[in-house]
Legacy VTK file of the C-alpha trace (Angstrom):
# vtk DataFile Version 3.0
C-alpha trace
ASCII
DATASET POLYDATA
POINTS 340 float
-24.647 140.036 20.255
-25.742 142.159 23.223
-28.235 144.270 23.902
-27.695 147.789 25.740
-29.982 147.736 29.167
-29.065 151.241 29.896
-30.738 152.546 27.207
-34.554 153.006 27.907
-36.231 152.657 24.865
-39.875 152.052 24.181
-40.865 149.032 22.003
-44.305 149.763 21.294
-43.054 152.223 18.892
-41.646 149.709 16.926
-44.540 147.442 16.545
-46.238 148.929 13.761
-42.669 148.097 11.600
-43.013 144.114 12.448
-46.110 144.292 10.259
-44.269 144.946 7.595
-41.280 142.283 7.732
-43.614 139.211 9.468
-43.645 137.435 6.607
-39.768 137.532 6.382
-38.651 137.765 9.905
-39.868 135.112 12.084
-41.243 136.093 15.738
-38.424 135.071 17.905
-35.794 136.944 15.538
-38.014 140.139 15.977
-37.771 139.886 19.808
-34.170 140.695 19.646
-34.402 142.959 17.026
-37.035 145.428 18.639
-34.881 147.014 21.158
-32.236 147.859 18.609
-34.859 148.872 16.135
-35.893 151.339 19.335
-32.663 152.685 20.788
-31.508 153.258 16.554
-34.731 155.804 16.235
-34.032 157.557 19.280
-30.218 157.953 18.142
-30.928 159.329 14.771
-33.267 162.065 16.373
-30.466 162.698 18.746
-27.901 163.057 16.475
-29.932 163.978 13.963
-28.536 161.372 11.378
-29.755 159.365 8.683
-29.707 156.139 7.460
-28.945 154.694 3.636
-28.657 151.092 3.381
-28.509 149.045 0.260
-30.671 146.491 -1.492
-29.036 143.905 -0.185
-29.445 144.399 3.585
-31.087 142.073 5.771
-35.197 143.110 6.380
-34.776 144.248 9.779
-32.177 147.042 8.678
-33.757 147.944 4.737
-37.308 147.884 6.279
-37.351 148.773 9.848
-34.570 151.794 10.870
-33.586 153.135 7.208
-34.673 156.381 6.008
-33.261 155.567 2.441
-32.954 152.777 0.523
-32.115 151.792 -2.970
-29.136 150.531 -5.500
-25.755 152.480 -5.471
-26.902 155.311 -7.358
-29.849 156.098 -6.122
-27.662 156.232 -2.343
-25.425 158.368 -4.428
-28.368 161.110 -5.363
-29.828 160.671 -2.134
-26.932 161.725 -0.028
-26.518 164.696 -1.797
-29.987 165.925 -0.585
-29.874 165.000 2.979
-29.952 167.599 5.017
-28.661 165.239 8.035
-25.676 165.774 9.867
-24.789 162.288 10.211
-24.833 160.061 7.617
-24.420 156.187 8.000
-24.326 153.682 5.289
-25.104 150.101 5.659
-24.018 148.750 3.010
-20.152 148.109 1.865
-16.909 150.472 2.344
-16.901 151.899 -1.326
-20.562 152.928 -0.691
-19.918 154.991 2.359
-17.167 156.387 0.822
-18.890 157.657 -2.444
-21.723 158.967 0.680
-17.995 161.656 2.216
-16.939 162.236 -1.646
-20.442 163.998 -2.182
-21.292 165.025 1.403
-17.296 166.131 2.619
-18.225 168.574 5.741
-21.006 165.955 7.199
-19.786 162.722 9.445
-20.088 159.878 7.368
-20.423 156.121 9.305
-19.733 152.625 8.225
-20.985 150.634 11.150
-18.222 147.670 10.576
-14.903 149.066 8.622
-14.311 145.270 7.239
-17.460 145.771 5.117
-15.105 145.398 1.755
-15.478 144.059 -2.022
-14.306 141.370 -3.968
-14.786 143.731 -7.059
-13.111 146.914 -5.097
-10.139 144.596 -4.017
-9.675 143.569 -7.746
-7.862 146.747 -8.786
-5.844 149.741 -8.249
-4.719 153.363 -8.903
-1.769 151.504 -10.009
-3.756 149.370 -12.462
-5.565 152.063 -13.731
-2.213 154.205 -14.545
-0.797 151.526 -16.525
-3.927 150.862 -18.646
-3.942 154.486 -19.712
-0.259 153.857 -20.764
-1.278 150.974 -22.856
-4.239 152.930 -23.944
-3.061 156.116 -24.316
-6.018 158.630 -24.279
-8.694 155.771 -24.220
-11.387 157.506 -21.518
-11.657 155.409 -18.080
-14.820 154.492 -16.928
-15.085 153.133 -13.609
-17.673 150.924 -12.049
-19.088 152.497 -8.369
-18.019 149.482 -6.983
-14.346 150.897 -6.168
-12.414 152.728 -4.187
-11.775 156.012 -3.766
-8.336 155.761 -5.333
-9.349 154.312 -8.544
-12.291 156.462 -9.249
-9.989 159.780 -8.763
-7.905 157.713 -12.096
-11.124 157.625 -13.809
-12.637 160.016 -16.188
-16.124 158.878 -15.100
-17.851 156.267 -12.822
-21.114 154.604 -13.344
-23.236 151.723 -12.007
-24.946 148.763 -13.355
-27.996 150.452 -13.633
-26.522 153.748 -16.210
-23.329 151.892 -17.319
-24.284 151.690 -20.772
-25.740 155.385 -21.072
-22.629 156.710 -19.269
-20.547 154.858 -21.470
-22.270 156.296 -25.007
-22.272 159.826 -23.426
-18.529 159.934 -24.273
-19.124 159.962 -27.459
-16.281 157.856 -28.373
-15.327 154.595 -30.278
-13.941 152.488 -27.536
-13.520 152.398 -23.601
-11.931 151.312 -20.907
-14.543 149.292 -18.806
-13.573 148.391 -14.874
-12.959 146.580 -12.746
-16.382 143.677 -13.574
-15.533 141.421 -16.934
-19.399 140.298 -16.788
-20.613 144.012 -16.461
-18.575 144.716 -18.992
-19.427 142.091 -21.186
-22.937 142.830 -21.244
-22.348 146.247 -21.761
-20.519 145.697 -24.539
-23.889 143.961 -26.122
-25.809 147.188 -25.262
-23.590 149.478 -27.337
-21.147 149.867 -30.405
-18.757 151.309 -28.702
-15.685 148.588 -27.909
-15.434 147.884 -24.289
-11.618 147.008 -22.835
-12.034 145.661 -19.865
-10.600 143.850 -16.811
-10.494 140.388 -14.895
-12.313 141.737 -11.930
-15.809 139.324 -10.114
-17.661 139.640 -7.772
-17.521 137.197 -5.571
-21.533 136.557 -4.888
-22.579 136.925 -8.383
-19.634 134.819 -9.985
-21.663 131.448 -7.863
-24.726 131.532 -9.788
-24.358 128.952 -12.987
-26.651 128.566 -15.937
-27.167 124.769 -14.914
-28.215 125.699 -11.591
-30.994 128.305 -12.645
-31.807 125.517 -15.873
-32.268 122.977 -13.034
-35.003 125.798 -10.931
-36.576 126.155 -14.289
-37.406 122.524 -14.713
-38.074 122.192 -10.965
-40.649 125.157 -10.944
-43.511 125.846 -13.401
-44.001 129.568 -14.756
-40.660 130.681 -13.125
-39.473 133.763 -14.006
-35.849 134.253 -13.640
-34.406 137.859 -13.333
-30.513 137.971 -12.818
-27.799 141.438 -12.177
-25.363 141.467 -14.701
-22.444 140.744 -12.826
-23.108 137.571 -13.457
-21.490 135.328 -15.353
-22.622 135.643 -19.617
-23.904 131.867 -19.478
-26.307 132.743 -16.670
-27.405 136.620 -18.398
-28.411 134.349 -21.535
-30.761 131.998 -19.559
-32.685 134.696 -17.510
-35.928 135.940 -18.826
-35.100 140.011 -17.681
-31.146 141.700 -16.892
-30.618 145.013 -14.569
-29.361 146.236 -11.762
-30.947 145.480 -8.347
-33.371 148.910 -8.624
-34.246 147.635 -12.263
-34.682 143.871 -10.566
-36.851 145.147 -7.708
-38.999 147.567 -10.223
-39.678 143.831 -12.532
-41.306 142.565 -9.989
-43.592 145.277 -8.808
-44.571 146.161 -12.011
-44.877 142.645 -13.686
-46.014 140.685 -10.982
-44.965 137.386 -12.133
-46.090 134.111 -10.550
-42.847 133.160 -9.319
-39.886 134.344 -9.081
-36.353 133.873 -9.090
-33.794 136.768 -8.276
-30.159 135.855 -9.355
-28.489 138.086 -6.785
-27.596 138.555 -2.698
-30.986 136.945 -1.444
-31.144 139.137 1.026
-32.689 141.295 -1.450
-35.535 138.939 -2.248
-36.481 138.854 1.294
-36.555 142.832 1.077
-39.005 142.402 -2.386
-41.137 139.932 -0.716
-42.159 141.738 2.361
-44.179 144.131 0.297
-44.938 141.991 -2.698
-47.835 138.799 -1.323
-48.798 137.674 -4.643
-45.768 136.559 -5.356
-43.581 133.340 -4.789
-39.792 133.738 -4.252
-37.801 131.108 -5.302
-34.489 131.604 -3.280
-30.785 130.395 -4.630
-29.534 131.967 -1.020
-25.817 133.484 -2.095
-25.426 135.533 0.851
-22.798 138.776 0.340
-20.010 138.328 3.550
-19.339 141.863 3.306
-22.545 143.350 3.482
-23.800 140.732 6.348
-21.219 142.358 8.647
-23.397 145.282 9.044
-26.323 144.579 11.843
-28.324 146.421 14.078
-26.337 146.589 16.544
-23.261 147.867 14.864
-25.460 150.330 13.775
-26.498 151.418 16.930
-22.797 151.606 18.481
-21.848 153.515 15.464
-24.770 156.259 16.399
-23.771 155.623 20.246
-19.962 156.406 19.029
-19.889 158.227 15.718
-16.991 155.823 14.842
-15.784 154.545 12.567
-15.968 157.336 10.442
-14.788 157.498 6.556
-12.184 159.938 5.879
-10.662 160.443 2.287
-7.405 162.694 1.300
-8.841 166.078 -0.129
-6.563 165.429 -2.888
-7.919 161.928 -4.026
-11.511 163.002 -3.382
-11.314 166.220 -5.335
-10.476 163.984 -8.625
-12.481 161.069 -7.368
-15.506 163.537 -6.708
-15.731 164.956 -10.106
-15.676 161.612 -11.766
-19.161 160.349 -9.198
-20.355 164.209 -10.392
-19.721 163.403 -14.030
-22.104 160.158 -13.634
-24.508 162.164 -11.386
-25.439 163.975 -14.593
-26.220 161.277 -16.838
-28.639 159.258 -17.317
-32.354 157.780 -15.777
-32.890 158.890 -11.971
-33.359 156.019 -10.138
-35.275 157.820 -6.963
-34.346 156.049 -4.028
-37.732 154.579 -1.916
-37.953 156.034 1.713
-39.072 154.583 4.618
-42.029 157.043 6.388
LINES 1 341
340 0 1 2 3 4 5 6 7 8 9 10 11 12 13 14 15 16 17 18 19 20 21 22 23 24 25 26 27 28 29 30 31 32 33 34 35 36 37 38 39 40 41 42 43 44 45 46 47 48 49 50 51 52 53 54 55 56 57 58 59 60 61 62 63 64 65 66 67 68 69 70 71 72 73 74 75 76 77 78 79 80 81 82 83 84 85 86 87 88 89 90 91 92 93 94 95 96 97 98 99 100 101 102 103 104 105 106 107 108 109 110 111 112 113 114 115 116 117 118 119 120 121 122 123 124 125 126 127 128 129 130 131 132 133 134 135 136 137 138 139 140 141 142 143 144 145 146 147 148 149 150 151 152 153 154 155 156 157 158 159 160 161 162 163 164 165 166 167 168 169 170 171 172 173 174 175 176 177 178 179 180 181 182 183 184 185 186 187 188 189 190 191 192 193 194 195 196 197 198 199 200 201 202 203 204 205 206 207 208 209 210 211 212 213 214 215 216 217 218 219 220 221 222 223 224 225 226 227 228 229 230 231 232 233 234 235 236 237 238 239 240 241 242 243 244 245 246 247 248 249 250 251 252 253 254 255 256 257 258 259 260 261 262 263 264 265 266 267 268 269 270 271 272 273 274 275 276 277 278 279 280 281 282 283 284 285 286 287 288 289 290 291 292 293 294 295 296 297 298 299 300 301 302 303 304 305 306 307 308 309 310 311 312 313 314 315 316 317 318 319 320 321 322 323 324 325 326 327 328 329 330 331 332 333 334 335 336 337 338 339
């Protein structure tokens, strides 16, 4: 990693941020990080850009130089109020492209194109088109966590955080539930309605076993143990609370338990614990590759640049617009928390 000397910048107007990662972010890390931290806020004045990163970025990018964070849908409903001009997502490939289906005349960045998904790699338009002829006029709905491609074959896209309420606004007797088996599992508790779904995992939330979080609980009085549910079924039925990471991070600031234990990326419990100091964290660390290739100073080339951008064919996003619109209108707003 290297640091751009050409670029003046002025560190003291990052020192009020440290404050709020020190607990997280150990001294020498935030040496390096400062000048990025600097030369990013002068960039997004410049090209008057914004900045919508995901739960599960590391502290120094969710706390310190984004104007917007949250779970995928509350990026979703955020980027369609931004009145930026730029709009860069750190956070995973799918994500910046649901950011250009809703925003299509602004420049939308991914800092590091390689930024994939083990759940958006499971299936395709291809898959989706053969489904529907095996389950002729069965309604798609589509998990987020795809690509553009797939959602424009779906009727309707949700998230783990509205996938049940999207899936009983249909109004229908059975779906077809993709591309996450666990999601769909557990929606399939939630609801009467049948669920058909498909083989797809995701490849952090697949590690986690029930043994593993049986052996914290033994290992750790008064542990609370919160889990997303793309996890396995096994793990879902030994956690004490089930949502999506918004749902996760609003357990803990409203319940305030003694300790503990997030059954997600960990990056996110680093996120948590910077503003949460009665708290212990109890970190299983099962780090997401894909979202760890975005970094400060990707970021900052990306600004520098205005590359890579995301570009979709109008006539995929057309269809796969309307089906992120259709979800748009359903369910709980999960407001997405900005950083002053």
């Amino acid at each position: 990693m290297t640091i751009n000397q050409s670029v003046i910048v002025d560190l003291s107007t990052v020192a009020p941020l440290y404050e709020r990662v020190r607990s997280v972010i150990p001294d020498v890390e935030w040496a390096v990080h400062a000048h990025y931290i600097a030369a990013i806020a002068d960039l997004k004045k410049t090209r008057n850009a914004v900045i919508l990163a995901h739960n599960y970025q590391t502290p120094e990018i969710f706390h310190c130089v984004a104007d917007i964070t949250g779970d995928s849908l509350a990026l979703a409903r955020q980027a369609v109020e931004t009145d930026a001009d730029v709009i860069v997502l750190a956070g995973v490939h799918f994500m910046a492209e649901t950011a250009k289906l809703l925003n299509p005349e602004k420049v939308v960045l991914i800092p590091d194109e390689r930024a994939g998904c083990s759940l958006a790699e499971s299936i395709t338009a291809d898959d989706i088109r053969a489904l529907r002829a095996k389950h002729p006029g069965v309604p798609v709905v589509t998990y987020v966590n795809t690509s553009a491609e797939v959602k424009a074959e779906s009727d309707i896209c949700c998230t783990s955080g509205n996938a049940v309420a999207v899936v009983e606004s249909l109004g229908v007797d059975e779906v077809i539930f993709l591309p996450d088996e666990y999601l769909a599992n557990y929606v399939a508790q939630q609801t009467d309605v049948r669920i058909i779904d498909w083989r797809g995992h995701c490849e952090v939330h697949e590690r986690f076993t029930a043994a593993e979080l049986e052996q914290y609980r033994a290992d750790f009085d008064e542990l609370t143990i919160i889990a997303h549910p793309e996890c396995p079924p096994d793990v879902l039925d030994v956690a004490d609370f089930v949502g999506s990471t918004a749902q996760m991070q609003s357990f803990v600031y409203d319940e305030r338990p003694k300790r503990v234990l997030m059954v997600t990326e960990c990056s996110m419990s680093d996120n948590v614990a910077a503003e949460v100091d009665d708290v212990e964290f109890i970190r299983p660390c099962n780090l997401c590759p894909h979202m760890k290739r975005i970094t400060l100073a990707n970021i900052e080339k990306a600004l520098e640049t205005l590359q890579p951008r995301v570009e979709i064919d109008p006539a995929v996003a057309e269809k796969a617009r309307l089906a992120v619109e259709r979800m748009l209108s359903i369910g709980r707003v999960h407001d997405a928390r900005s950083v002053a």
